[in-house]
C-alpha positions as a Python dict, from the first residue, in 0.01 Angstrom:
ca = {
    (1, 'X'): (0, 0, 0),
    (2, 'X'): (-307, -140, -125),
    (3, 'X'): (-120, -288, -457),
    (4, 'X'): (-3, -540, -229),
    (5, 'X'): (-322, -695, -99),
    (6, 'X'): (-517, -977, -277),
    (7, 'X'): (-750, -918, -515),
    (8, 'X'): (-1104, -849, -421),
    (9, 'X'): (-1050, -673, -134),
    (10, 'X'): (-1325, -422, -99),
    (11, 'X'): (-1195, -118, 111),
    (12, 'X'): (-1454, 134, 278),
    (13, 'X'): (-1455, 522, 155),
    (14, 'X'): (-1327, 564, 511),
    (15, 'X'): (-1002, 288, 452),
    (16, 'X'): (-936, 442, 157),
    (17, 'X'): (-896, 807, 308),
    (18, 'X'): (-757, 702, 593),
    (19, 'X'): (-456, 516, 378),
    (20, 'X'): (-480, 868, 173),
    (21, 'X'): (-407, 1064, 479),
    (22, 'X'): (-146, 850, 700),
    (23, 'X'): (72, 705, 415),
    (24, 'X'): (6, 925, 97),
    (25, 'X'): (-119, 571, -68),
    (26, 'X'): (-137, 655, -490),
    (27, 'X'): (-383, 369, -548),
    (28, 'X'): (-642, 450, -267),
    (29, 'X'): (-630, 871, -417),
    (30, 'X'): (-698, 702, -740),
    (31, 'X'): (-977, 486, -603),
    (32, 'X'): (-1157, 798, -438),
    (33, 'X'): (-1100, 1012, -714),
    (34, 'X'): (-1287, 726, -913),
    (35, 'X'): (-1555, 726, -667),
    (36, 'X'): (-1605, 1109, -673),
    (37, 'X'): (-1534, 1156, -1021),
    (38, 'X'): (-1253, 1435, -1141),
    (39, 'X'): (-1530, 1640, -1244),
    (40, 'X'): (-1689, 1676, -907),
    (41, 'X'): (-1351, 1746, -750),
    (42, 'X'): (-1294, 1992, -956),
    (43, 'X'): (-1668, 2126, -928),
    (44, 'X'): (-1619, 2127, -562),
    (45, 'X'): (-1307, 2344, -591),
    (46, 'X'): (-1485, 2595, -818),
    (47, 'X'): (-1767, 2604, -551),
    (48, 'X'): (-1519, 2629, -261),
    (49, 'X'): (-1359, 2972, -442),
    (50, 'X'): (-1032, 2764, -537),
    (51, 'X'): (-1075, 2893, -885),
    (52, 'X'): (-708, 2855, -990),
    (53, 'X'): (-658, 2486, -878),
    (54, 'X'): (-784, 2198, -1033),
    (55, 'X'): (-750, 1763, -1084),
    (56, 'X'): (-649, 1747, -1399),
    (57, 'X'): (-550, 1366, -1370),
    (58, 'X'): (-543, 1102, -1157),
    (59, 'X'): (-207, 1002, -943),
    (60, 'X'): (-135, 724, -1198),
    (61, 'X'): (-154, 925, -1486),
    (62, 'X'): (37, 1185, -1303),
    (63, 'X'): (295, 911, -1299),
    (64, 'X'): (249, 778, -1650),
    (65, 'X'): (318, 1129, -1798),
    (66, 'X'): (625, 1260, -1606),
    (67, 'X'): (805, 889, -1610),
    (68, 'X'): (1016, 813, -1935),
    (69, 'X'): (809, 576, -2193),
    (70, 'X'): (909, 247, -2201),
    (71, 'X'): (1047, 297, -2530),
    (72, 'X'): (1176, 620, -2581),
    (73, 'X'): (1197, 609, -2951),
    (74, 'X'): (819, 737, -2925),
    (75, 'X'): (958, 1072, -2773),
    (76, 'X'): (1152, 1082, -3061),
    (77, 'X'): (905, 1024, -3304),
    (78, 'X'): (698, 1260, -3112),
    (79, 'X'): (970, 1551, -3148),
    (80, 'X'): (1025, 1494, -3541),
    (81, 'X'): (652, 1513, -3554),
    (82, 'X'): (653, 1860, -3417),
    (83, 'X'): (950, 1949, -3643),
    (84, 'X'): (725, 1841, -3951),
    (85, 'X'): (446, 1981, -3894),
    (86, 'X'): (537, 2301, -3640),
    (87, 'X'): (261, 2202, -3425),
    (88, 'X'): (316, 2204, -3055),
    (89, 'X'): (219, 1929, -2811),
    (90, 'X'): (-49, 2031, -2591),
    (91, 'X'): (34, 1852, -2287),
    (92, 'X'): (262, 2029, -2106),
    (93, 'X'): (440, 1779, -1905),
    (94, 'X'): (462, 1573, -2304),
    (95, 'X'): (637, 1961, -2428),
    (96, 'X'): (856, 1945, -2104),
    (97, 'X'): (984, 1601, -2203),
    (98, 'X'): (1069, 1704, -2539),
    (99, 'X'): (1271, 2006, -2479),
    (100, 'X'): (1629, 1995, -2362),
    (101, 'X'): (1701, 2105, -2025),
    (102, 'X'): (1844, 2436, -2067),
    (103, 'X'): (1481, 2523, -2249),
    (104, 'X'): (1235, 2373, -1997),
}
């Protein structure tokens, strides 16, 4: 939602998490997550006992990574890479997108 207001508008903490909240908006998670930093959400989940969940990336990144690249030649490259050397890709959305579907 908020992609689609002018520039320079300067939400409040509380706009932005309402417009988390009541319409799941990507760019105001991204702008609190900002704010708080990854590394205190993620601090605050370790203190809260949520030991096995974590941020690892922001909504747009999320996006970024699980959305084909614009060119797709680079997956390719990517995959003869691995063949070359025998090293895996570390990212495990990047591995997902490089095996065929009957191996992910």
């Amino acid at each position: 939602m908020l992609v689609f207001f002018q520039d320079g508008l300067q939400p409040t903490v509380q706009d932005l998490l309402t417009l988390m909240m009541i319409i799941s908006d990507n760019t105001a998670t991204d702008m609190v997550m900002h704010w708080l930093s990854v590394e205190q959400i993620n601090a605050t989940l370790r203190d809260l006992g949520l030991h096995a969940t974590h941020v690892p990336l922001t909504i747009r990144k999320i996006f970024e990574n699980l959305l084909p690249r614009a060119d797709p030649t680079q997956d390719l490259y990517a995959l003869a890479a691995r063949e070359e050397t025998g090293d895996e890709p570390t990212d495990p959305v990047a591995l997902r997108r490089l095996k065929p579907k009957d191996e992910a």
